[in-house]
N, C-alpha and C positions, 0 to 999 in steps of 0.2 A: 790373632794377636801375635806379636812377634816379642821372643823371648834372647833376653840376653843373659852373661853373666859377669861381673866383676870379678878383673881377676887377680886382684889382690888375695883373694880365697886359694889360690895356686901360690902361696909363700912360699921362696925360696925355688920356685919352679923356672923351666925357661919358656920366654914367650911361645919359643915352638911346642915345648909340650903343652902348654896350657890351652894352645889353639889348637892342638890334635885333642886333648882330652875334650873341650868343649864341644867342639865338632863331633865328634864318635856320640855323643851323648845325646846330641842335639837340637844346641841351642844354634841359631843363628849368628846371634850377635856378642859380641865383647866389650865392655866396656873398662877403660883405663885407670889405672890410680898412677899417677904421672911416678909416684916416688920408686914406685916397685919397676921402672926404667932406669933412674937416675938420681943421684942426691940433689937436685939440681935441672931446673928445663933447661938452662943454658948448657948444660954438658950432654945433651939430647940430639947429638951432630945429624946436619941433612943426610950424611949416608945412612947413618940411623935409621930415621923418620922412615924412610925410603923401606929400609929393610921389616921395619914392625909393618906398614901396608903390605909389603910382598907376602908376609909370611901368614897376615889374619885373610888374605884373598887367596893364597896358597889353601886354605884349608875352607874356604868360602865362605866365611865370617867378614861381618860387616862389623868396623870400629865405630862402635855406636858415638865414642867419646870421652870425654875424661870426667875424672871425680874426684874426691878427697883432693882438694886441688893447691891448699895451702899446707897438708901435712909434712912435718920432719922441714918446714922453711924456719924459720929465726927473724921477728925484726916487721916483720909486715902484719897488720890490721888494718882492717876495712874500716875502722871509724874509730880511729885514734884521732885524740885532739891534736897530733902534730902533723902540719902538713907533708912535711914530707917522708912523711911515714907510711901515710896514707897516698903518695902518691909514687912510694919506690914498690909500694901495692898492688898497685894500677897497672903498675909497667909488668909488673911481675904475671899478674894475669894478663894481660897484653900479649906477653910471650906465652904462653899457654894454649893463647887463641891460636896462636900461630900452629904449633906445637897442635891442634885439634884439628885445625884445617890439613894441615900437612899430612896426619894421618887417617885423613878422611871422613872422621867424625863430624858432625854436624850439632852436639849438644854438651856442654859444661856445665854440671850441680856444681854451685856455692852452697856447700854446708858450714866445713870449715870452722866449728864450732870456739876451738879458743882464738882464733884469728878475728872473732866480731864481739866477743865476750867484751862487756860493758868496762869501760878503765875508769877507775876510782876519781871522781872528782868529776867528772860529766854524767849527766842527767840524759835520760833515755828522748828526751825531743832533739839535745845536742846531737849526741851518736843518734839520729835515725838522718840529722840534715848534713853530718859527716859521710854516711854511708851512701846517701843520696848522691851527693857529692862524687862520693869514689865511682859510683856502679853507673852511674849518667857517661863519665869519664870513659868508660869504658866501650861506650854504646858506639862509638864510630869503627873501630876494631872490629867487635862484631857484625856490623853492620857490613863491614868492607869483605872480612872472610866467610860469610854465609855461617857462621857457629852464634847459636842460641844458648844464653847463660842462664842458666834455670835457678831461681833463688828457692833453699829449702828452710818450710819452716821445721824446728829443731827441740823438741822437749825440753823443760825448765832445767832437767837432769843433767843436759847438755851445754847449755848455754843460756845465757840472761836476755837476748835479744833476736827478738823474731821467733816466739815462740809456736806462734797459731797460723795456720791458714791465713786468716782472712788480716792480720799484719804483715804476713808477705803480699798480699793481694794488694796490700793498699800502699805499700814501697812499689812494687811492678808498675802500678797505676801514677807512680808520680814521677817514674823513669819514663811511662811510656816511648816504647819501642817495642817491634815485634821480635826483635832479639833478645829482649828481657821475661821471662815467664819463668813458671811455676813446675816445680816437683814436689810430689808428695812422694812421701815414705811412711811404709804402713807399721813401723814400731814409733817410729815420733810422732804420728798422728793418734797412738793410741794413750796420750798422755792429753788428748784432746777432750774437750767440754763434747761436743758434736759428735755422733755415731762416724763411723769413716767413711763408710756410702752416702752420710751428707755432706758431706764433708767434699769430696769428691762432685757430688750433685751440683754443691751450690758454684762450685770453682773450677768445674769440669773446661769452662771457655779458655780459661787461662792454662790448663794444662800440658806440659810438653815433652814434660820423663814422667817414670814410677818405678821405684824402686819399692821388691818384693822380700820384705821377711816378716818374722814373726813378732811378736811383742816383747819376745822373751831373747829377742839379740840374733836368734837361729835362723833356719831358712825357712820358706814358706812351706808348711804343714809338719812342722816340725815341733808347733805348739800348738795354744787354744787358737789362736785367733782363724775364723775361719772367715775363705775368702771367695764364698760363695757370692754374697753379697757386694762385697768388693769388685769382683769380678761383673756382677749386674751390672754396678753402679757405673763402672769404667764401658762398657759397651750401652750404655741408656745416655753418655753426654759422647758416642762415636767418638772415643780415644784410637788414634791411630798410630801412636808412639809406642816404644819401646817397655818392656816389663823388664824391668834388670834385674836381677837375685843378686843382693846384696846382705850379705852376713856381719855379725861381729865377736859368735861364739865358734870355732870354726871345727868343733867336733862334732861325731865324730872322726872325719878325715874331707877331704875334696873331693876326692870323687862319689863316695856319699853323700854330702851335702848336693853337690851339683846335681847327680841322678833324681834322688827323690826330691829335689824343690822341682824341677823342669817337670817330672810325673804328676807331680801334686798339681802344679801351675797348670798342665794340659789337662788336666780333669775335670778341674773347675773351668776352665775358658772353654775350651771346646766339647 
């Protein structure tokens, strides 16, 4: 299993220390929060791009890809009843893709929680043929730059829309393309009806990321959730993607978190 890490967990860090600290500890791979680059993809200049490859291949780290992909933006929703709201959206992830390819990532989670959050006055079949709408839109983009958009389902805590598995499965299913699939994450699936190893079992075909924390917002073995089972389930549907450690309590420090989630993670996998 190959292990990455988000490194928005390195707040306020530079991408070089973040890819030396990773690397010394090590994970493989890194994965992006576009904002913790720039307020802005367009302000992301090609010497840039250029420079975050040199630097995540300087320390032999593979950019798995970007995430948190509409944070700190203004203005854009995936299924807003205005069209062009919904389509200065489109474009916005568009540049993103770019923005993934260029850095050599190969995978983008749509989680993006208030970015898809239901708007007052539309009804949940509107917003899922709006979102269809937007995410289809999208599909020649990815298609073109080899980057797969992984839709995440997202706990009711989080968001009104796409809460379950098997509602993103069945959005995936009506994008059809193999640029379109599925991330799970093991604190939003733990607001699931289904155990997380069926969960995983039953949707293992469609899976393309995973992202690894705890229930409790921490890193993996940082709480109860244990990922023994997890770890079966993901090896019984031959997952060959990426495990990314992904946080949202970030104490006690980074470099703590990073060492014992990657410790915890190679214990239970290998």
């Amino acid at each position: 299993m190959r292990f990455a890490v988000c490194n928005e967990l390195f707040a306020g860090w530079s991408f070089d220390d973040a890819c030396r600290t990773a690397q010394e500890i090590g994970y493989s791979g890194i994965e992006i929060a576009p904002f913790t680059l720039a307020p802005s993809v367009d302000k992301i200049s090609q010497q840039d791009r250029e420079s975050i490859r040199r630097t995540a291949e300087r320390f032999g780290l593979e950019i798995v890809g970007l995430h948190w992909l509409l944070a700190n933006t203004e203005g854009l929703h995936i299924n807003h009843p205005d069209e062009s709201i919904r389509k200065r959206t489109v474009d916005y992830l568009a540049r993103l893709v770019d923005l993934c390819s260029d850095l050599g990532g190969t995978v983008m989670v749509f989680g993006s929680p208030a970015q898809r959050k239901m708007v007052e006055g539309v009804d949940y079949a509107e917003a899922w043929c709006y979102a269809l709408d937007a995410f289809r839109g999208l599909v020649p983009k990815l298609e073109r730059r080899g980057v797969t958009l992984c839709l995440e389902p997202l706990s009711p805590e989080e968001t009104d829309f796409i809460n379950t598995a098997d509602e993103a499965v069945a959005m995936i299913e009506h994008v059809s393309s193999e640029n379109f699939r599925l991330i799970l994450d093991v604190k939003a699936m733990s607001s699931e009806r289904l155990a997380i190893p069926e969960i995983i079992a039953k949707h293992g075909s469609l899976l393309r990321h995973f992202h690894a924390n705890d229930a409790n917002r921490r890193g993996p073995g940082f709480g109860d959730t244990d990922f023994g089972p997890i770890a079966a389930a993901l090896k019984s549907v031959n997952y060959s993607g990426w495990v990314s450690v992904e946080v949202f309590d970030f104490t006690p420090d980074p470099i703590t978190i990073a060492q014992e989630s990657l410790r915890y993670l190679k214990g239970v996998f290998e």
